[in-house]
N, C-alpha and C positions, 0 to 999 in steps of 0.2 A: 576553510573550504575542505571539501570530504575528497577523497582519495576515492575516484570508483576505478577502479579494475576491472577489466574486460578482458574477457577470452572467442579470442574471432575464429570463428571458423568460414570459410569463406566469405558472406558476403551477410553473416549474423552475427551477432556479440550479445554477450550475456553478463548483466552486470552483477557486480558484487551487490550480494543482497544479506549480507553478514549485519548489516547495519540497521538498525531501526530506520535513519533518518530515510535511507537510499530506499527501502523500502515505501515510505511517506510518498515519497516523492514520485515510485513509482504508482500508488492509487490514486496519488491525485491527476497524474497524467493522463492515466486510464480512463480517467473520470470526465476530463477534459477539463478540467479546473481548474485557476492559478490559486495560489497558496489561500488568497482571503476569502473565495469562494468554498474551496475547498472546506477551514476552517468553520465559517458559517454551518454550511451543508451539514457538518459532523455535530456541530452546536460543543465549538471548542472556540476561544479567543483567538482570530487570527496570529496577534503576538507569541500567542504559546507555539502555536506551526508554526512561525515562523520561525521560534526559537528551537525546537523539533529538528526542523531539516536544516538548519545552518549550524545548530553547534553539535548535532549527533548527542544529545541530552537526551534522557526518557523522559515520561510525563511521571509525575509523584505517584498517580493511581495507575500504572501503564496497564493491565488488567484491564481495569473501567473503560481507559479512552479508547484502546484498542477494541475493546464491546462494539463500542459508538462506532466508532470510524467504519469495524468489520458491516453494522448494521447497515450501517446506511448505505455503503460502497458496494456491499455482495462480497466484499475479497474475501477470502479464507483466514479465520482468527489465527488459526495456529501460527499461520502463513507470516500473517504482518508481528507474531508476538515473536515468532522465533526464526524466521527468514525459514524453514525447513522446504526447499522447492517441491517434495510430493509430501504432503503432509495429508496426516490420515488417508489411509487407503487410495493414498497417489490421486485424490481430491486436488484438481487445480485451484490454482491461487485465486485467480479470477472464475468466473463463470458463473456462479450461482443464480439462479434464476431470481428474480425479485420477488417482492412481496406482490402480494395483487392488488393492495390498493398503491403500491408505489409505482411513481414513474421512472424509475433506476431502470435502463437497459444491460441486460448481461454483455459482459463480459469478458468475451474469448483472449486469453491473455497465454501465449508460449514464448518461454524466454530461448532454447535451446533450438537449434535446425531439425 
């Protein structure tokens, strides 16, 4: 089990996102997904997410899957490949507006107060 660390400030926490898996974890939340959904969605074997977010393992291509997951989720590549919270030009994680023939709703996502 992952060790997330939180730093509270009053009545927000902001979790550690050092981690691939804690990262996973957070777009698939975002997404409103449980893991085999989520997996699906991404056109990834459930088993591999699952083994993703429970053992803090990368994928062999983490590049490639990180593509996919970024594509279809909207979250920011940099975002999920290296946890960086302003990545490119303070570009939020979430937000990206979808494609137009996708049905993906953006995603307003701030982790900090």
């Amino acid at each position: 089990m992952h060790n997330l660390t939180m730093t509270t400030h009053a009545t927000h926490w902001v979790p550690d996102t050092d981690n691939f898996s804690v990262r996973l974890v957070l777009v698939r939340h975002a997404m409103g997904w449980n893991a085999k959904e989520a997996a699906l969605a991404c056109g990834i074997s459930p088993q591999s997410w699952r083994e993703w977010e429970l053992s803090g393992r990368r994928p062999r291509d983490y590049e490639g899957v990180c593509k996919q997951i970024a594509v279809r989720t909207g979250c920011n590549l940099i975002w999920l490949m290296a946890g960086d919270p302003n990545p490119i030009g303070g570009a939020p994680a979430f937000g990206a507006l979808p494609r137009e023939d996708s049905n993906l709703q953006p995603f307003d996502h701030k982790f900090a107060a």
